[in-house]
C-alpha positions in Angstrom: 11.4 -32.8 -117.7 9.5 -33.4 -120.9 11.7 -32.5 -123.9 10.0 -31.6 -127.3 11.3 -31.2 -130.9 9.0 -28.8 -133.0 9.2 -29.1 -136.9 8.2 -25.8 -138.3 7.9 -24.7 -141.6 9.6 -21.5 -143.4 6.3 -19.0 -142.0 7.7 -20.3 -138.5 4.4 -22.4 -138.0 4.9 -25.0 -135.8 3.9 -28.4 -138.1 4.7 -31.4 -136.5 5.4 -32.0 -132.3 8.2 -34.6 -131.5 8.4 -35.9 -127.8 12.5 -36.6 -127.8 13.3 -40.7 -127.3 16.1 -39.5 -125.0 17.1 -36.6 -122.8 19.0 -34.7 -125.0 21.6 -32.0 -124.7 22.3 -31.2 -128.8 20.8 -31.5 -131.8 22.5 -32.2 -135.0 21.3 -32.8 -138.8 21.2 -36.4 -139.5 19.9 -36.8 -142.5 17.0 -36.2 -144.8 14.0 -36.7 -142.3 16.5 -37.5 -139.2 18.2 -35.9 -136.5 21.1 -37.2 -134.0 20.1 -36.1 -130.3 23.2 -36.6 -128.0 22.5 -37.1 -124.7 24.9 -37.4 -121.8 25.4 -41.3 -122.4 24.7 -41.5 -125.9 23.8 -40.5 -129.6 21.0 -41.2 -131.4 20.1 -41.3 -134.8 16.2 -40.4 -135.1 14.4 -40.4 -138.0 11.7 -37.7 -137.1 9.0 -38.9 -140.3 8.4 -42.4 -138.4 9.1 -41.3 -135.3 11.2 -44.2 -134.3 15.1 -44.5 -133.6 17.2 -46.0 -136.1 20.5 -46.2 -134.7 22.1 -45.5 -131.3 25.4 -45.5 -129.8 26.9 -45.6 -126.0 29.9 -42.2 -126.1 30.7 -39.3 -123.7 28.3 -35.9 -124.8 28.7 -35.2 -128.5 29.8 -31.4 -129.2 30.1 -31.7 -133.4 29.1 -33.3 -135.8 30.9 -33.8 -139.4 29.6 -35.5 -142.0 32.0 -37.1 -144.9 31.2 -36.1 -148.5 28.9 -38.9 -149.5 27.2 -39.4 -146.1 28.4 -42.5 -145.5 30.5 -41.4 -142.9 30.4 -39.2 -139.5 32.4 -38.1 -136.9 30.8 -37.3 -133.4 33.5 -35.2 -131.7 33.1 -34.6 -128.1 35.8 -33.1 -125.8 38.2 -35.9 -125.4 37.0 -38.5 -128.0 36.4 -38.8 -131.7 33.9 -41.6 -133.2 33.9 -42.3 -136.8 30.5 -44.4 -137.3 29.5 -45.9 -140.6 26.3 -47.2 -142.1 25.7 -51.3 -142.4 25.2 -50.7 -146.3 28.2 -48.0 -146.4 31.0 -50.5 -147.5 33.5 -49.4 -145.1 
């Protein structure tokens, strides 16, 4: 099954056509330009400009995302685990 992200503008105009890097289950905001797809084995941070992945991590499916004030920080929450993941440049 092909999975596609569409990027649509506030008319509801499709502009841009994604083909996901993963089988995904949820989408969640990531960023500017990126979303984090979680799929049953993993998360992935996608930045959706370059089309590339930045960032990925093995965990059970991701139900919430929270992001920390600055944006350094996130927890991915999924039904019996909590992940706190940091950025390299983040300082934590």
């Amino acid at each position: 099954m092909i999975q596609i992200i569409e990027v649509r503008d506030l008319a509801n105009a499709v502009v841009k056509t994604i083909k996901a890097p993963v089988q995904t289950n949820e989408i969640f905001y990531g960023g500017t330009s990126c979303l984090i797809l979680s799929s049953p084995t993993s998360v992935v941070l996608y930045d959706i400009q370059q089309q590339k992945t930045i960032a990925d991590i093995s965990s059970p499916p991701v139900k919430y995302v929270s992001w920390s004030n600055d944006g350094a920080l996130v927890a991915l929450i999924s039904k019996h685990s909590m992940f706190i993941v940091c950025s390299e440049d983040s300082g934590y």
